[in-house]
C-alpha positions in Angstrom: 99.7 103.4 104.6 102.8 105.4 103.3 102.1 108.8 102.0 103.2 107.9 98.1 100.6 104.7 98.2 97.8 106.9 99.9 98.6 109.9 97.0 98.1 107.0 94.3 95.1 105.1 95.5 93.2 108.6 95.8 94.2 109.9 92.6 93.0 106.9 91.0 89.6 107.3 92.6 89.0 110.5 92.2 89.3 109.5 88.3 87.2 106.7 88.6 84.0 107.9 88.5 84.9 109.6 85.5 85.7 106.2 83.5 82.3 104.8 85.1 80.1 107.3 83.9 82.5 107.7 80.1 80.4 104.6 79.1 77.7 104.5 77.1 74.3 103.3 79.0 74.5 99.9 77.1 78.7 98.9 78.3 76.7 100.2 81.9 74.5 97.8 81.6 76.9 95.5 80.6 78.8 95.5 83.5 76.2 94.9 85.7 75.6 91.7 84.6 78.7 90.7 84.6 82.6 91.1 85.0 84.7 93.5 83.3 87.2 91.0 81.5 84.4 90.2 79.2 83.1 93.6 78.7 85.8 95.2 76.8 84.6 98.4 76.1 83.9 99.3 79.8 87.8 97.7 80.7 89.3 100.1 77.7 87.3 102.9 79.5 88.8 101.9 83.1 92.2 102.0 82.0 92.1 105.1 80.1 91.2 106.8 83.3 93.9 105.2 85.0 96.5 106.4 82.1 95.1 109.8 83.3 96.9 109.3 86.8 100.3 110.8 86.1 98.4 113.8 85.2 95.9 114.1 87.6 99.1 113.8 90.1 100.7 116.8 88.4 97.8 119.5 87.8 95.5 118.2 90.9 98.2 119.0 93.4 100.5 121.8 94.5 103.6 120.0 91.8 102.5 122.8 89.4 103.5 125.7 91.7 106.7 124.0 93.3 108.2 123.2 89.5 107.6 126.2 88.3 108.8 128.6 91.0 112.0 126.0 91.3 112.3 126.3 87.2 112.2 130.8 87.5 115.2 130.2 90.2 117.4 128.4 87.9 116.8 130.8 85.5 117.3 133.8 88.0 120.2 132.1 89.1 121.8 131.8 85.3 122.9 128.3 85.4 120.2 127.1 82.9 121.4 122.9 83.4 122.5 123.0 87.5 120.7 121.9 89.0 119.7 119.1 86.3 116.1 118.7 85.4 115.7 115.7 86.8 117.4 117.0 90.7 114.2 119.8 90.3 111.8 117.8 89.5 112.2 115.0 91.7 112.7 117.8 94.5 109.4 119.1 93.5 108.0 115.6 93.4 108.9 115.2 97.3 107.8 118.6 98.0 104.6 118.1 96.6 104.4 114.6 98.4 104.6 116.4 101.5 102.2 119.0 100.7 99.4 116.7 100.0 100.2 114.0 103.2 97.2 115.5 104.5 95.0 115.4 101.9 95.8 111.6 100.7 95.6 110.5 103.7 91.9 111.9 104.3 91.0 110.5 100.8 92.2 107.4 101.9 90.4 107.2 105.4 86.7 108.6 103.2 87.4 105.5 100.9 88.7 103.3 103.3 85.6 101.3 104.2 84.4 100.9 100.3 88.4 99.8 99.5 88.2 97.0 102.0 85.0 95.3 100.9 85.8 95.6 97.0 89.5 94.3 97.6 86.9 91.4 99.3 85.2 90.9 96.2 86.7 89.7 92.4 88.1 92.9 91.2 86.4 92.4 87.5 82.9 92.0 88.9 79.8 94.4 88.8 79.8 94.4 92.7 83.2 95.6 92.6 82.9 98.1 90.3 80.0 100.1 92.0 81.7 100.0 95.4 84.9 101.3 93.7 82.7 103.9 92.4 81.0 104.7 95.6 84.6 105.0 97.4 85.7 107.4 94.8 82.8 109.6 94.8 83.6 109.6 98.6 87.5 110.1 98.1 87.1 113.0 95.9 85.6 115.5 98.5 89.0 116.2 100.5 90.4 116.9 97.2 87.9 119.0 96.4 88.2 121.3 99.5 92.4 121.0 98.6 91.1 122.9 95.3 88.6 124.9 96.2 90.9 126.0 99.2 93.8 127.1 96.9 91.8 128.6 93.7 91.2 132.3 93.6 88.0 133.1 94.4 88.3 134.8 91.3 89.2 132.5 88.5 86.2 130.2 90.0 84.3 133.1 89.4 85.3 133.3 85.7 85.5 129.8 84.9 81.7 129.4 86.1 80.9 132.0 83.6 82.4 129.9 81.2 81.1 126.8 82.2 77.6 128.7 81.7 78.4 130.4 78.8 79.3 126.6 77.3 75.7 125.3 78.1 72.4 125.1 77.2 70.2 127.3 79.4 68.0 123.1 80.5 71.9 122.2 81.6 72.8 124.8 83.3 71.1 124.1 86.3 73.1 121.6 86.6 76.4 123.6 87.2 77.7 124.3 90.8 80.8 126.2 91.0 82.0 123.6 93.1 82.1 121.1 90.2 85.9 119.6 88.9 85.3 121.2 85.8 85.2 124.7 86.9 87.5 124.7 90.1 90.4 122.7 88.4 90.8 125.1 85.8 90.9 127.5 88.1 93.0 126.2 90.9 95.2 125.4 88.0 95.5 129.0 86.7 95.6 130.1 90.5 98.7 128.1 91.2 100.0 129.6 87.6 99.5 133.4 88.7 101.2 132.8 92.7 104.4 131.2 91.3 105.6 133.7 88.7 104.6 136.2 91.8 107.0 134.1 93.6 109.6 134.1 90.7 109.4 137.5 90.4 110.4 138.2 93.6 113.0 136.1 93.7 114.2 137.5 90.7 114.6 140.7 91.9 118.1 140.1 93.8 119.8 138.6 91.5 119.0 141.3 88.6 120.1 143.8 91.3 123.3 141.4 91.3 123.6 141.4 87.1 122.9 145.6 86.9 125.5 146.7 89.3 128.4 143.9 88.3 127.5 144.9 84.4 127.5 149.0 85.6 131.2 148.0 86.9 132.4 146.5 84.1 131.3 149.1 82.3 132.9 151.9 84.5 136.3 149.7 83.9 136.1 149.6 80.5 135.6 146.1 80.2 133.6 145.4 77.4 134.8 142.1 76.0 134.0 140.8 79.7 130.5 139.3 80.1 128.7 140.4 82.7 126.9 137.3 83.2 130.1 135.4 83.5 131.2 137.3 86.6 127.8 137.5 88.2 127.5 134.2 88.7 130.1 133.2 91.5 128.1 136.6 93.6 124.9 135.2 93.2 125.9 131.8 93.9 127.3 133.5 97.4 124.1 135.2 97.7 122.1 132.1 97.4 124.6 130.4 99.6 125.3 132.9 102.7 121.0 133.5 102.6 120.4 130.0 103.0 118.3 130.2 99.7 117.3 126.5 99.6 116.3 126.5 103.2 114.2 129.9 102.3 112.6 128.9 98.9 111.3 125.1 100.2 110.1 126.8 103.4 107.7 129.2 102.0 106.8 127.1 99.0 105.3 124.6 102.0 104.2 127.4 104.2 102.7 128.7 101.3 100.0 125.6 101.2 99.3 125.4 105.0 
């Protein structure tokens, strides 16, 4: 199975129990006795969690560090259009694809067994829907370790708090900090906190670049000149004679290994 395929199927299960258990006891029911198409509630349910997909591609997964850290070097950079939006983010798209190979791939092989005998069955019936369920509850654990793996010990601290400070004192025995609702804020904030560290440092040569070219111009008495204007073409050299591509996609994917 390619690697997008493998990312898509296992982002869709992992949301799928979420749909499952969304409905009320009485669509549950529902469904057991029969096939989604004619259970409308439960279908609406099912395809909201899969209009959750695109995002749980983007926050699940290492896309938000990569887009960020590639957004700070355009900026550091000072061409705020090149490249284009779209060049970054589809470079951050096929960076993150190759980041989370791995992962999909054992989501994929946990579910594997469940996928083959519901693809078996008629997609819209009860049967079908509990072994879908039973493959994503299976499907979720490698993404779980992918979170748990990359979220600050930290900020999973804090975010259990929270979790407990949100609930009753009967529910919260029900809390792990391993739960989705506690280590996906926090992997998400995680991922946050390392790229602007990243952008920082990346920052940091080309402001040395913008101080001494704007300390020149001012020692020349060229103050209608902007200092940004003549900046550029160095740092543009700087980037180019470092390699800075080469550099910046290497230790965003060494940075997930």
């Amino acid at each position: 199975m390619s690697t997008g395929r493998a990312m898509t199927v296992g982002a869709a299960l992992a949301l799928l129990p979420t749909a499952v258990q969304a409905a009320p006891g009485h669509a549950a029911a529902q469904a057991v006795d029969g096939g989604l198409a004619s259970r409308p509630l439960v279908l609406v349910l099912v395809m909201a969690a899969l209009s959750l997909l695109p995002f749980a591609l983007l926050m699940l997964t290492s896309f938000v560090r990569i887009s960020v850290v590639l957004s700070i070097l355009r900026s550091a950079i000072g061409t705020p259009s090149v490249p284009p939006t779209p060049v970054l983010t589809g470079l951050a798209l096929v960076l993150t694809m190759s980041v989370m190979a791995p992962t999909a791939e054992r989501m994929y092989e946990a579910a594997g067994p469940a996928l083959g005998a519901a693809v078996a069955s008629d997609l819209t019936s009860a049967d079908a829907v509990g072994t879908l369920t039973f493959a994503a509850t299976r499907a979720r654990e490698p993404l779980r370790d992918f979170l748990l793996k990359h979220a600050d010990p930290r900020d999973r601290a804090s975010f259990y708090a929270l979790t407990l400070k949100l609930r009753t004192p009967p529910e919260r025995a029900a809390v792990s900090d391993r739960d989705f609702g506690v280590i996906v804020p926090a992997f998400v904030t995680s991922e946050l906190r390392r790229a602007f560290q990243i952008g920082f440092l990346i920052f940091i040569p080309f402001l040395v670049i913008d101080m001494v070219i704007a300390n020149l111009l001012l020692a020349l008495g060229m103050h209608m000149l902007s200092p940004t204007t003549v900046s550029l073409p160095f740092k543009l050299l700087l980037f180019v004679l470092a390699d800075g591509w080469q550099l910046v996609v290497r230790g965003l994917l060494e940075g997930f290994a």
